[in-house]
mmCIF file of the N, C-alpha and C atoms, coordinates in Angstrom:
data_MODEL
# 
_entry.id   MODEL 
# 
loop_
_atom_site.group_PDB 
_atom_site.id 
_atom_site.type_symbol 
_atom_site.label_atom_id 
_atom_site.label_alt_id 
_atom_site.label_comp_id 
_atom_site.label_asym_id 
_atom_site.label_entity_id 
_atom_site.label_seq_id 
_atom_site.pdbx_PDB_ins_code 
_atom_site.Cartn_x 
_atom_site.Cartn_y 
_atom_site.Cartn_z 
_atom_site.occupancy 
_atom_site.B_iso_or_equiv 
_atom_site.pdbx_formal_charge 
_atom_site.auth_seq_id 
_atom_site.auth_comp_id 
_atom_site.auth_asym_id 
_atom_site.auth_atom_id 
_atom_site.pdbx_PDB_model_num 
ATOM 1   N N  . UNK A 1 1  ? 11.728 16.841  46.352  1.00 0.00 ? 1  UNK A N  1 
ATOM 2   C CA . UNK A 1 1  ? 12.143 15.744  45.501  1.00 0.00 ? 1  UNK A CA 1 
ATOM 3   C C  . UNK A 1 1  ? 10.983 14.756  45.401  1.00 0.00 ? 1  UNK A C  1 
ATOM 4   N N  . UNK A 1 2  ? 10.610 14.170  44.276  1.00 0.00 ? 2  UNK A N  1 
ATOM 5   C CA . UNK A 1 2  ? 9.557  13.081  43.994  1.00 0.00 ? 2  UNK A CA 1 
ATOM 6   C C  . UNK A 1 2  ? 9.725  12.101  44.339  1.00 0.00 ? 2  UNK A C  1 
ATOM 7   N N  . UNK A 1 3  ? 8.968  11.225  44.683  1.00 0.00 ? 3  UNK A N  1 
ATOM 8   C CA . UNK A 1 3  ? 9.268  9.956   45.302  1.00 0.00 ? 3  UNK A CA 1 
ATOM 9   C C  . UNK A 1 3  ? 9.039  9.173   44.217  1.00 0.00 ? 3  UNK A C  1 
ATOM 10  N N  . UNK A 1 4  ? 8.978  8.165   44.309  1.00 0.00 ? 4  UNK A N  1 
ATOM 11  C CA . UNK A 1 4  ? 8.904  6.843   42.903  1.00 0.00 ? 4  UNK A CA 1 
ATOM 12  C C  . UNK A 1 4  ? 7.807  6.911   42.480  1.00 0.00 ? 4  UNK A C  1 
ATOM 13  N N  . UNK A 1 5  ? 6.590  6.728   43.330  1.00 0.00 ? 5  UNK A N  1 
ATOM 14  C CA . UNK A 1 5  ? 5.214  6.641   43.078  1.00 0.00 ? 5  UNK A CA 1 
ATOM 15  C C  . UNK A 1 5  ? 4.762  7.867   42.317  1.00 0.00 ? 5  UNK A C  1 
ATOM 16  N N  . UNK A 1 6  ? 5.320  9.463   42.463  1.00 0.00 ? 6  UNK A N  1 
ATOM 17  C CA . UNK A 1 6  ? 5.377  10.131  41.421  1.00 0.00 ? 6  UNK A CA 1 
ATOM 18  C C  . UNK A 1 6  ? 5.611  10.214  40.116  1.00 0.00 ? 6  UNK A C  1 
ATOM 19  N N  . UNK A 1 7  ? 6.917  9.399   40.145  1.00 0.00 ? 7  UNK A N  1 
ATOM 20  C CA . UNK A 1 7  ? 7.633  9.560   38.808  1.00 0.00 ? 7  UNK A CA 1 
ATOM 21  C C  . UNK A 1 7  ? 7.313  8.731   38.070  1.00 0.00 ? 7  UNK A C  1 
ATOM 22  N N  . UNK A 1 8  ? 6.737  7.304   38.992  1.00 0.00 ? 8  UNK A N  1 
ATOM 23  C CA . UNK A 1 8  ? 5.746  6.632   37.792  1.00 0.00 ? 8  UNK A CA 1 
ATOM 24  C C  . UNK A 1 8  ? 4.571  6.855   37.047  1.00 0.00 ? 8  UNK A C  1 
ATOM 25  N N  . UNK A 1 9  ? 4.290  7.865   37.827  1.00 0.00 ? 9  UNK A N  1 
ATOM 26  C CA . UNK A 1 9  ? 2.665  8.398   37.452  1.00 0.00 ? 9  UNK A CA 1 
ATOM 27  C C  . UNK A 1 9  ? 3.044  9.474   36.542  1.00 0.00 ? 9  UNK A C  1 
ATOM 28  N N  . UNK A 1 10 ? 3.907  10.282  36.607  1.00 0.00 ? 10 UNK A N  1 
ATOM 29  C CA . UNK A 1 10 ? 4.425  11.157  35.727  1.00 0.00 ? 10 UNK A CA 1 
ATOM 30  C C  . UNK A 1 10 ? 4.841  10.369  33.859  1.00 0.00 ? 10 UNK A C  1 
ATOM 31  N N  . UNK A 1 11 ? 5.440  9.285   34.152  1.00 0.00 ? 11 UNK A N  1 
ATOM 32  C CA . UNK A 1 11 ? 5.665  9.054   32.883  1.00 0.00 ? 11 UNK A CA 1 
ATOM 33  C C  . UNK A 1 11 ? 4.588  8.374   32.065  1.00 0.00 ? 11 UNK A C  1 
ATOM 34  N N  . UNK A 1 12 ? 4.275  8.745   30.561  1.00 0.00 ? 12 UNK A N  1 
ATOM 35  C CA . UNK A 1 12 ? 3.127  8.548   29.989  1.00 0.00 ? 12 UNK A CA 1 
ATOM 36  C C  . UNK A 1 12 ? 3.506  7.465   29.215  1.00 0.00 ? 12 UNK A C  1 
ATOM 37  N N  . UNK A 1 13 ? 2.426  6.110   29.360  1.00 0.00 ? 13 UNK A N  1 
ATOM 38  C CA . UNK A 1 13 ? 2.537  4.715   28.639  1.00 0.00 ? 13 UNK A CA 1 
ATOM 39  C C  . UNK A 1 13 ? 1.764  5.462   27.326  1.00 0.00 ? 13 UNK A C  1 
ATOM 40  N N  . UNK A 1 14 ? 3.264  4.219   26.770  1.00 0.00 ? 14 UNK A N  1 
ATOM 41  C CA . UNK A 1 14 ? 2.416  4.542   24.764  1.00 0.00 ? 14 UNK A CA 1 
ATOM 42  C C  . UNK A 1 14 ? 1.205  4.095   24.439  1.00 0.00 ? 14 UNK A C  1 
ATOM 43  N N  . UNK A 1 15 ? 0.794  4.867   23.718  1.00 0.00 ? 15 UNK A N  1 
ATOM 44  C CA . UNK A 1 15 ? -0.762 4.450   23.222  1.00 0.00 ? 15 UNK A CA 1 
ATOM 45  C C  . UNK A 1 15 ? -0.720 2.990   22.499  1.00 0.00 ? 15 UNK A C  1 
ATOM 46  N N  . UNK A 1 16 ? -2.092 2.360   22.732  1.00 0.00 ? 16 UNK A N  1 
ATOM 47  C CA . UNK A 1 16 ? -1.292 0.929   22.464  1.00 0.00 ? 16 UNK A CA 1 
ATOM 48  C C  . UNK A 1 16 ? -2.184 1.060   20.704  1.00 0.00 ? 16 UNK A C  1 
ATOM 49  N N  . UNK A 1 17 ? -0.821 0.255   19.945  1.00 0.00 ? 17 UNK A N  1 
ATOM 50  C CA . UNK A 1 17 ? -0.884 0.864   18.147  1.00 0.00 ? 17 UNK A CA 1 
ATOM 51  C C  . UNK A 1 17 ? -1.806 -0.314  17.617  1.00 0.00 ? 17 UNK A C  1 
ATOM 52  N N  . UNK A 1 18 ? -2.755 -0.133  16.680  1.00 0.00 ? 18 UNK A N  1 
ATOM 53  C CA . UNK A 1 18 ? -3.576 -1.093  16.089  1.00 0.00 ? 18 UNK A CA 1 
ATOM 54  C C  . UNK A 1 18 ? -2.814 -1.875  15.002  1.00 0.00 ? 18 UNK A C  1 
ATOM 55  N N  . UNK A 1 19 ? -3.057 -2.810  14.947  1.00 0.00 ? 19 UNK A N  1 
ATOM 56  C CA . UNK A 1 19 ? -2.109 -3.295  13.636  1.00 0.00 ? 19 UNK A CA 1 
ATOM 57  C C  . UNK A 1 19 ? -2.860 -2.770  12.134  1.00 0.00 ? 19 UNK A C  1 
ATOM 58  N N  . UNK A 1 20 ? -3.657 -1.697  11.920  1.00 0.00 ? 20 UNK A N  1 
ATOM 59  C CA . UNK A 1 20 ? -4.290 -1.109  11.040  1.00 0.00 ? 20 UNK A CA 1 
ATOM 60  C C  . UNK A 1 20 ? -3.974 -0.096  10.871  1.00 0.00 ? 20 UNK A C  1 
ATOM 61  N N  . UNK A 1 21 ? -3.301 0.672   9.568   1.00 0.00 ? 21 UNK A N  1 
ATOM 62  C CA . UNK A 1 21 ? -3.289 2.006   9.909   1.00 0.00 ? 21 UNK A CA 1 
ATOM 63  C C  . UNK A 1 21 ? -4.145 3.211   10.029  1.00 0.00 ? 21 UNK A C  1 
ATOM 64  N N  . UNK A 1 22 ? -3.720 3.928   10.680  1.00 0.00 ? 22 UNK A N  1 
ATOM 65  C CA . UNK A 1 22 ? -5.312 4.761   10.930  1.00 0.00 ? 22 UNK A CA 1 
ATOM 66  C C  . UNK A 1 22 ? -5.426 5.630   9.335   1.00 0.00 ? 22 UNK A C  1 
ATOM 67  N N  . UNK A 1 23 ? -4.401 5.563   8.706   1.00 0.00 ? 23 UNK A N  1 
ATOM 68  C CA . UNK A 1 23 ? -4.431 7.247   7.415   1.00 0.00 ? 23 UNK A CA 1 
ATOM 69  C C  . UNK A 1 23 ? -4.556 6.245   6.243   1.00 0.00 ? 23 UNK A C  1 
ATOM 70  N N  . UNK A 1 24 ? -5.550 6.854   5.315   1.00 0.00 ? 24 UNK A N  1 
ATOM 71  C CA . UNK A 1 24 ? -6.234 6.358   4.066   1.00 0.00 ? 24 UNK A CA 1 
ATOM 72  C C  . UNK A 1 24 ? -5.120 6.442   3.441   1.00 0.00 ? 24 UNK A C  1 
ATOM 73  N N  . UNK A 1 25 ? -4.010 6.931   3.226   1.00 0.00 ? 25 UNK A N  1 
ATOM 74  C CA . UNK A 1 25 ? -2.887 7.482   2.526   1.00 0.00 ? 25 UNK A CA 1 
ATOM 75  C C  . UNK A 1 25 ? -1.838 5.592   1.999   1.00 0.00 ? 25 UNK A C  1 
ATOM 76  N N  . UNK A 1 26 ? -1.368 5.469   3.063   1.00 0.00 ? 26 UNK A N  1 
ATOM 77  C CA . UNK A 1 26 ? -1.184 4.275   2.790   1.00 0.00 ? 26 UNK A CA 1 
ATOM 78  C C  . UNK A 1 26 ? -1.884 3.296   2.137   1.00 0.00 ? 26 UNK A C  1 
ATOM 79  N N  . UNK A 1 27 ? -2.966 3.038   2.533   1.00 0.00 ? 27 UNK A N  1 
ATOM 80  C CA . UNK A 1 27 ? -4.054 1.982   2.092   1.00 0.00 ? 27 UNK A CA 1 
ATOM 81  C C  . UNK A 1 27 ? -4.668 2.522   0.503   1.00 0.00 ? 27 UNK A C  1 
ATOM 82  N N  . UNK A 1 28 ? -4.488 3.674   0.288   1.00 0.00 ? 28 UNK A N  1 
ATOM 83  C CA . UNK A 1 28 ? -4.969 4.055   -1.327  1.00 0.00 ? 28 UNK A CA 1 
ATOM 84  C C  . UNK A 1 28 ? -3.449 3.613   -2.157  1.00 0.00 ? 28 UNK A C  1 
ATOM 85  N N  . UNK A 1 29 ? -2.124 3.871   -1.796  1.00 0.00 ? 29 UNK A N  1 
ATOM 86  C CA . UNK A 1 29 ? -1.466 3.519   -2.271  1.00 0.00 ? 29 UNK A CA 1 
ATOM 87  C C  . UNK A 1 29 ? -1.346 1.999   -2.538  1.00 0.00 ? 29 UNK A C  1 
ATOM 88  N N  . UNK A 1 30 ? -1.618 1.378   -1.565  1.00 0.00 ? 30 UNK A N  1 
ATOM 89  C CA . UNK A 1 30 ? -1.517 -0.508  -1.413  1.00 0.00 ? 30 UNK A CA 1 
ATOM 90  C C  . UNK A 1 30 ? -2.946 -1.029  -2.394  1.00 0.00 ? 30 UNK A C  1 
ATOM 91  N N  . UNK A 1 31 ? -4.152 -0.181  -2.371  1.00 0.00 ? 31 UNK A N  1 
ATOM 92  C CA . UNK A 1 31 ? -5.002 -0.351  -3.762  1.00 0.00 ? 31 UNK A CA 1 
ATOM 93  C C  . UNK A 1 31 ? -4.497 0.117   -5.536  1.00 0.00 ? 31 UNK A C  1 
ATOM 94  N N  . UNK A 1 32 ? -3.923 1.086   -5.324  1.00 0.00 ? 32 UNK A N  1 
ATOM 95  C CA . UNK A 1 32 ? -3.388 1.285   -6.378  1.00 0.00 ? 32 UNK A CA 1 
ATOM 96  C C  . UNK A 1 32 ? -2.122 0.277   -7.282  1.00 0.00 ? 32 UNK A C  1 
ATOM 97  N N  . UNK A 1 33 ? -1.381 0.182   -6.410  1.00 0.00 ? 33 UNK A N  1 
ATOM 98  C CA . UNK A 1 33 ? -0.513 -1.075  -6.355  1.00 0.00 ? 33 UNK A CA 1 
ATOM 99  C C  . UNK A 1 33 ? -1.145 -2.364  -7.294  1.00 0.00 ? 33 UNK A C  1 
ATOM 100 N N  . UNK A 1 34 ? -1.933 -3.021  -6.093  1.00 0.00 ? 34 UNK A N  1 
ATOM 101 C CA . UNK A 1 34 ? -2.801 -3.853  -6.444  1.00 0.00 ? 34 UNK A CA 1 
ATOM 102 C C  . UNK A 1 34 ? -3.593 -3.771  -8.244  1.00 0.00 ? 34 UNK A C  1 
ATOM 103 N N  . UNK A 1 35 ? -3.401 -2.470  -8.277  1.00 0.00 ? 35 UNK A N  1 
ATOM 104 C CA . UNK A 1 35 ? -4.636 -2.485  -9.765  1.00 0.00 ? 35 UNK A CA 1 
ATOM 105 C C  . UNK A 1 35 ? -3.230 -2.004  -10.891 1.00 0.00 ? 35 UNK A C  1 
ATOM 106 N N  . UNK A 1 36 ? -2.268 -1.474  -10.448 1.00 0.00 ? 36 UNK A N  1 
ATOM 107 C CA . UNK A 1 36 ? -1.352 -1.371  -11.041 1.00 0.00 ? 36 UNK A CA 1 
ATOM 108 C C  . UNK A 1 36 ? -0.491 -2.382  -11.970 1.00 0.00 ? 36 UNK A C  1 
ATOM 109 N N  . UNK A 1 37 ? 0.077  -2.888  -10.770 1.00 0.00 ? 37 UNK A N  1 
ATOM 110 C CA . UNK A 1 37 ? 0.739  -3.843  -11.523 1.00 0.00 ? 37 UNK A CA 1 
ATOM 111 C C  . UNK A 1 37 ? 0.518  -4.841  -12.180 1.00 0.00 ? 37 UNK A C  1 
ATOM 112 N N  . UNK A 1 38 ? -0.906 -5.725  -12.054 1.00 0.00 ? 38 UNK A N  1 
ATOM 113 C CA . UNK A 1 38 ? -1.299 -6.622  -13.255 1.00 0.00 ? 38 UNK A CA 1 
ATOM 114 C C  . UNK A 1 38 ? -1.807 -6.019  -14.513 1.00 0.00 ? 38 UNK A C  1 
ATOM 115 N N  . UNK A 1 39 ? -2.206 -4.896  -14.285 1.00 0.00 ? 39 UNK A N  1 
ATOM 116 C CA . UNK A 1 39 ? -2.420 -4.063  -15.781 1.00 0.00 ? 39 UNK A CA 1 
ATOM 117 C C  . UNK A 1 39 ? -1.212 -3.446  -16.488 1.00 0.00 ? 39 UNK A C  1 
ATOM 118 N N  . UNK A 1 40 ? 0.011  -3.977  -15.588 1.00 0.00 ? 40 UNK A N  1 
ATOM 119 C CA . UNK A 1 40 ? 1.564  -3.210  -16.248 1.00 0.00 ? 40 UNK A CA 1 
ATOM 120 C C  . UNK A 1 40 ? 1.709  -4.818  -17.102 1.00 0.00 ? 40 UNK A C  1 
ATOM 121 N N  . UNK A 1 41 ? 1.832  -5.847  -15.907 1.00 0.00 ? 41 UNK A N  1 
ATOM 122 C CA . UNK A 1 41 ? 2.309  -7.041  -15.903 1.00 0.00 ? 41 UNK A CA 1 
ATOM 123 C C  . UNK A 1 41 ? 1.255  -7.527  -17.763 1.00 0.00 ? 41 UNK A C  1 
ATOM 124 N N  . UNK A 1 42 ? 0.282  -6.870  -17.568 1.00 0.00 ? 42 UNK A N  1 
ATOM 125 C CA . UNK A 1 42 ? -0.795 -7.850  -18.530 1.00 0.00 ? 42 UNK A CA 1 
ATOM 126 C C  . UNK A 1 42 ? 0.077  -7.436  -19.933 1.00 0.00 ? 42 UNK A C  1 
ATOM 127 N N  . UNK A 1 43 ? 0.419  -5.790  -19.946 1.00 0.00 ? 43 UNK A N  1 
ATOM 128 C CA . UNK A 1 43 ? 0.521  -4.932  -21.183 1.00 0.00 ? 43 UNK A CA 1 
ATOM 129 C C  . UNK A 1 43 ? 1.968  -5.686  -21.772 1.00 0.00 ? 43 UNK A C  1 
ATOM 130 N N  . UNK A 1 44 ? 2.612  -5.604  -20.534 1.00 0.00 ? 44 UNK A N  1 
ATOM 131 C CA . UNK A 1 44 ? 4.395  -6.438  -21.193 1.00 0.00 ? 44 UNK A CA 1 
ATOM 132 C C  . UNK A 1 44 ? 4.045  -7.610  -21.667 1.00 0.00 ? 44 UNK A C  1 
ATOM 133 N N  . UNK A 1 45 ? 3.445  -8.209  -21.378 1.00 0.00 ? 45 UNK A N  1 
ATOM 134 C CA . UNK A 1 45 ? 3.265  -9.931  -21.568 1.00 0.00 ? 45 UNK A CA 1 
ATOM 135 C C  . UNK A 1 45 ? 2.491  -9.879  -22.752 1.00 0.00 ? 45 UNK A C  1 
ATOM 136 N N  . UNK A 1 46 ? 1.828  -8.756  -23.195 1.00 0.00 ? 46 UNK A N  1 
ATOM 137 C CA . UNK A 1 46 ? 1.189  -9.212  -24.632 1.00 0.00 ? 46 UNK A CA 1 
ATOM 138 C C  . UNK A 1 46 ? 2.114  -8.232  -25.888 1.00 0.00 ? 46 UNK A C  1 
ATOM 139 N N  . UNK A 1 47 ? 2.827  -7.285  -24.941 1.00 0.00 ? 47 UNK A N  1 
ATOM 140 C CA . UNK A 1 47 ? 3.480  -6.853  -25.836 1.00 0.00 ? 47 UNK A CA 1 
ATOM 141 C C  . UNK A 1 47 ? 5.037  -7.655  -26.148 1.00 0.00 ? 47 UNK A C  1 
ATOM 142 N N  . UNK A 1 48 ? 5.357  -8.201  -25.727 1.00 0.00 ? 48 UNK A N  1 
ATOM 143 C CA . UNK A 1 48 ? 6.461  -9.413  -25.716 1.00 0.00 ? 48 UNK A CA 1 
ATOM 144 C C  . UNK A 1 48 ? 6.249  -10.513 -26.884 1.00 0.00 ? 48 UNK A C  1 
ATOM 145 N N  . UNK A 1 49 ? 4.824  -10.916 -26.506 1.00 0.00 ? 49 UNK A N  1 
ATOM 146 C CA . UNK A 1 49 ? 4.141  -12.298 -27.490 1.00 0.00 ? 49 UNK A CA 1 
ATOM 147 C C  . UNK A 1 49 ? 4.072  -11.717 -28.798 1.00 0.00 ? 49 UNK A C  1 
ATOM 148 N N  . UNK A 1 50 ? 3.304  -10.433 -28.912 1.00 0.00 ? 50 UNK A N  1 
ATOM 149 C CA . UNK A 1 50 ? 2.998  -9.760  -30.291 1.00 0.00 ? 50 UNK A CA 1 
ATOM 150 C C  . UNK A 1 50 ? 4.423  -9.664  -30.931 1.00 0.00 ? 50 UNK A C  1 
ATOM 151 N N  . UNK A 1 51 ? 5.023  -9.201  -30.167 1.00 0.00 ? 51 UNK A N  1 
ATOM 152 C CA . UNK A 1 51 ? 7.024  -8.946  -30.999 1.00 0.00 ? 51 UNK A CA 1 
ATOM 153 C C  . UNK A 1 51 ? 7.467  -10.299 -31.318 1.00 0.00 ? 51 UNK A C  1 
ATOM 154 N N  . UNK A 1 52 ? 7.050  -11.484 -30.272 1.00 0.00 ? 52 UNK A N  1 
ATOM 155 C CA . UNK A 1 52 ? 7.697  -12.858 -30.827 1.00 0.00 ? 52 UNK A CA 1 
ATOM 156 C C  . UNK A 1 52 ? 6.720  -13.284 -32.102 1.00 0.00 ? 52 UNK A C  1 
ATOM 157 N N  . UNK A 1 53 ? 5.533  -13.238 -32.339 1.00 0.00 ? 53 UNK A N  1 
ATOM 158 C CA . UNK A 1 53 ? 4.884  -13.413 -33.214 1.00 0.00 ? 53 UNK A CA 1 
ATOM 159 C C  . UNK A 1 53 ? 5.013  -13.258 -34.524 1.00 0.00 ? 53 UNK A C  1 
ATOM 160 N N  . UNK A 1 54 ? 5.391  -11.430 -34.633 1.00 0.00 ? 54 UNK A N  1 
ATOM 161 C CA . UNK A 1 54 ? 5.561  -11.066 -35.637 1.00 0.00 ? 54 UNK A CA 1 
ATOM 162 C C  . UNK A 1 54 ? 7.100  -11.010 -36.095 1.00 0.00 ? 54 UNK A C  1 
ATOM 163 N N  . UNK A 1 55 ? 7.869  -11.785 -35.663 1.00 0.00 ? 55 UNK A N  1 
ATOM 164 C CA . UNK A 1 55 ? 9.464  -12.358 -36.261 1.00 0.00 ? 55 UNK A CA 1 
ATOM 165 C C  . UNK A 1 55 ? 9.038  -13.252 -37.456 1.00 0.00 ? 55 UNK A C  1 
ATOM 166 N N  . UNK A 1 56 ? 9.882  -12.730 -38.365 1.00 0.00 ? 56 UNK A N  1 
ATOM 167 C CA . UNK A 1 56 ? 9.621  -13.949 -39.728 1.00 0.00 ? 56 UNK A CA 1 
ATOM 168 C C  . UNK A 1 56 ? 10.605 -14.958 -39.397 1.00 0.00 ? 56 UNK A C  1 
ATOM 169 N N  . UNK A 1 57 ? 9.352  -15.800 -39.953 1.00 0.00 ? 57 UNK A N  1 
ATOM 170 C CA . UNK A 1 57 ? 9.429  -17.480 -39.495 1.00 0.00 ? 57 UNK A CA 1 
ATOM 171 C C  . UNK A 1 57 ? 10.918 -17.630 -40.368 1.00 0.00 ? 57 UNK A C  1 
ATOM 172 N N  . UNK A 1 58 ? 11.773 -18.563 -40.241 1.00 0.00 ? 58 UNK A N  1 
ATOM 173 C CA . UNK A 1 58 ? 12.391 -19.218 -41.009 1.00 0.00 ? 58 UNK A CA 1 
ATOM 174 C C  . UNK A 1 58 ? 11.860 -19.841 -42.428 1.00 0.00 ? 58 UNK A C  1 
ATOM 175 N N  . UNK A 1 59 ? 12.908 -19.309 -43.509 1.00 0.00 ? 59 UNK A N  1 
ATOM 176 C CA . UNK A 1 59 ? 12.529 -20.011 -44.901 1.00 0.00 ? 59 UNK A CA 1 
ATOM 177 C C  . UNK A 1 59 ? 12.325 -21.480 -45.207 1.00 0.00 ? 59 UNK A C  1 
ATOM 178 N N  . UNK A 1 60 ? 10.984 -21.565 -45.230 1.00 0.00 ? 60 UNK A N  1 
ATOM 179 C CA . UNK A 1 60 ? 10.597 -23.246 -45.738 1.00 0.00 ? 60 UNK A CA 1 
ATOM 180 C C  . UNK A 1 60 ? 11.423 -23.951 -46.749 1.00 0.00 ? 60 UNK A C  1 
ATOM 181 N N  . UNK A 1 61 ? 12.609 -24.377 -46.637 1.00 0.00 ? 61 UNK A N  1 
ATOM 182 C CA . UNK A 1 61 ? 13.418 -24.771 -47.798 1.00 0.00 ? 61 UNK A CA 1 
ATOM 183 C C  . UNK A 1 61 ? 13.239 -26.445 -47.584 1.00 0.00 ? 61 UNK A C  1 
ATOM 184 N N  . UNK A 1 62 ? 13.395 -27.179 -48.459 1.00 0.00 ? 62 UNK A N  1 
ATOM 185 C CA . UNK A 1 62 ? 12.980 -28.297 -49.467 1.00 0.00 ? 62 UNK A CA 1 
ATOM 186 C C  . UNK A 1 62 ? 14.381 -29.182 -49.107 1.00 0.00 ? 62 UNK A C  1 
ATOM 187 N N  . UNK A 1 63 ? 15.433 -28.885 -48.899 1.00 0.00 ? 63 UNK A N  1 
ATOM 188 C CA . UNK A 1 63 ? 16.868 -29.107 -48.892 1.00 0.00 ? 63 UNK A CA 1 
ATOM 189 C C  . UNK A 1 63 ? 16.726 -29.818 -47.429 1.00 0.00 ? 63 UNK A C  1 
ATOM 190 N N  . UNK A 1 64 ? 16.519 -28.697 -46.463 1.00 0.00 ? 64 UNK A N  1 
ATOM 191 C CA . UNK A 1 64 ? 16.701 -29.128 -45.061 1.00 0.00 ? 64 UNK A CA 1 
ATOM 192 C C  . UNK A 1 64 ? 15.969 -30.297 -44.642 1.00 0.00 ? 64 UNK A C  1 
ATOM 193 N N  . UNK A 1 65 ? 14.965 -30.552 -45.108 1.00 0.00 ? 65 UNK A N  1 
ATOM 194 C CA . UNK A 1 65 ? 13.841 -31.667 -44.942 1.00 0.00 ? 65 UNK A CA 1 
ATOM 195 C C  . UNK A 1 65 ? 13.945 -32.587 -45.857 1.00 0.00 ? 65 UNK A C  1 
ATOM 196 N N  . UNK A 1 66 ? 14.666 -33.076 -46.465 1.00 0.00 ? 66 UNK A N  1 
ATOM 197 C CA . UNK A 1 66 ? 14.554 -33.721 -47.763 1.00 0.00 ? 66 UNK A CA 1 
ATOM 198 C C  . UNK A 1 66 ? 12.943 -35.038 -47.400 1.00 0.00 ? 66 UNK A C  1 
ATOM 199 N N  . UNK A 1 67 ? 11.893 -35.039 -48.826 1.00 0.00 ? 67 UNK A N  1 
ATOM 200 C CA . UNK A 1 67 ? 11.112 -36.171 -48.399 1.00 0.00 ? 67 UNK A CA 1 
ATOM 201 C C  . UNK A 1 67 ? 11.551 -37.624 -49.213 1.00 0.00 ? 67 UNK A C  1 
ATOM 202 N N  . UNK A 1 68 ? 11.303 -38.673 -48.203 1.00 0.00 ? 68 UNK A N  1 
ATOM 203 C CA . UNK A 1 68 ? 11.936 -39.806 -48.937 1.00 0.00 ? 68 UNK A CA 1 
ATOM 204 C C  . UNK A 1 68 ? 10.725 -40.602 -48.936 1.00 0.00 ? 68 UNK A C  1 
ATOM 205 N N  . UNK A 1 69 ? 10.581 -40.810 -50.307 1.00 0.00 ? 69 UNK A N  1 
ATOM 206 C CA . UNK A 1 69 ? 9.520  -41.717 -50.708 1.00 0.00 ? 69 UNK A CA 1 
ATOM 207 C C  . UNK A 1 69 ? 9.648  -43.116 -51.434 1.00 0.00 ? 69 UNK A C  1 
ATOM 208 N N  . UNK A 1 70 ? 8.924  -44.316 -50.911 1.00 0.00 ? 70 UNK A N  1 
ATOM 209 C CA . UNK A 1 70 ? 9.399  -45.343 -51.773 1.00 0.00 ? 70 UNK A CA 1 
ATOM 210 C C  . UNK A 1 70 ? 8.728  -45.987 -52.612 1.00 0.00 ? 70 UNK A C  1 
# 
């Protein structure tokens, strides 16, 4: 039977974890991200403005504004 001083030596301490990850895998995704979404963000935002732009304006009518001159 093992005594304590064995069984402590027997059990293996965790490797101590970097706060970095070691695999390019993650970190290409978190660049991609990065270049992604302001080139999504840029395309909606001008394609939004161009659609509000090209709405026809309201008819310039003469009635609604009447000019008063004296």
């Amino acid at each position: 039977m093992p005594n304590s001083a064995e069984t402590q030596q027997s059990v293996q301490q965790p490797a101590e974890q970097s706060p970095v990850p070691q695999s390019s895998v993650p970190e290409f995704w978190f660049v991609a991200t990065c270049l992604v979404v302001p080139v999504l963000w840029g395309v909606i935002v001008h394609r939004v403005f161009r659609r509000l732009q090209s709405r026809p304006k309201p008819a310039d009518n003469d009635s609604v504004w009447p000019d008063f001159q004296i």
